[in-house]
C-alpha positions, 0 to 999 in steps of 0.5 A: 959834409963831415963833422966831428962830433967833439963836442961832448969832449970839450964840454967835459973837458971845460967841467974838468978844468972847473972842478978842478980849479973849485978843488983849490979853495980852502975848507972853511973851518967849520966843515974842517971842525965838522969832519974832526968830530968837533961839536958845532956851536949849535950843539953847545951851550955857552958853559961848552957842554953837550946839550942834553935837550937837543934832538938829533930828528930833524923831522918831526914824527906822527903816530900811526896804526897803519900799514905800508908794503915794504921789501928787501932789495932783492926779496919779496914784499911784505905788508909791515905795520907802520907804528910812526912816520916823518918826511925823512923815515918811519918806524915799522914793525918788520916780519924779521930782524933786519940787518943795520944799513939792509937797502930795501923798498918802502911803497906808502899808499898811493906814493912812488917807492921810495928808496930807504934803508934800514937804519936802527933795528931792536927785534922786529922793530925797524927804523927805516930813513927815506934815501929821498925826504918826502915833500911837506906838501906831499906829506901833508897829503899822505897823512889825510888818507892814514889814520893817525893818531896824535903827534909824537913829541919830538 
């Protein structure tokens, strides 16, 4: 008894012919607006004019006086001073300038490495945004084991 085995073939055939058909749907306008660089109603006040109170951070930081391992993809790790954090990145203080946008490899004590790439640099001062946002329950839990200090204002 021989059996081929299209059945993999078929299957992404059919995944094809779905994406595909969902390719046909009309953009809403607000992705249309967001993809122009159109400000969203959120970021508007009614008079229409930029809200200077609005804070682009969507999570909330905690002061540190830390440290974590952090290393270059392709480099060596470093022991860097974490000076705050949030679930979605931290700001550290780096042994060297880094490069806007470098991919590198931050390991928080007793975390899995997490992905991140440098995201604002001034000197040896680095922001560093998680690729992965870190769980609250598992945030929560990383700040019981850091000494912290009190929470930043947003």
């Amino acid at each position: 008894m021989h059996m081929t085995n299209d059945i993999p073939e078929r299957r992404l055939l059919r995944i094809r012919g779905r994406a595909r058909a969902g390719s046909e749907k009309p953009v809403p306008p607000k992705v249309q607006a967001y993809l122009r660089g159109e400000p969203s109603a959120s970021q508007t006040s009614a008079d229409d004019s930029p809200c200077p109170d609005d804070e682009r951070r969507r999570f909330s930081r905690v002061s540190l006086s830390s440290e974590m391992i952090v290393r270059r993809v392709g480099g060596f790790n470093f022991q860097v001073a974490v000076k705050d954090i949030s679930s979605g990145g931290c700001r550290v203080e780096m042994l060297e300038p880094c490069e806007l946008g470098d991919p590198v490899i931050a390991r928080l004590p007793e975390l899995e490495p997490l992905g991140s790439r440098v995201c604002w640099g001034e000197g040896i001062t680095t922001g560093i945004q998680f690729l992965t946002t870190i769980h609250p329950a598992v945030f929560d839990a990383l700040l019981a084991r850091l000494p912290t200090s009190e929470p930043m204002p947003a």
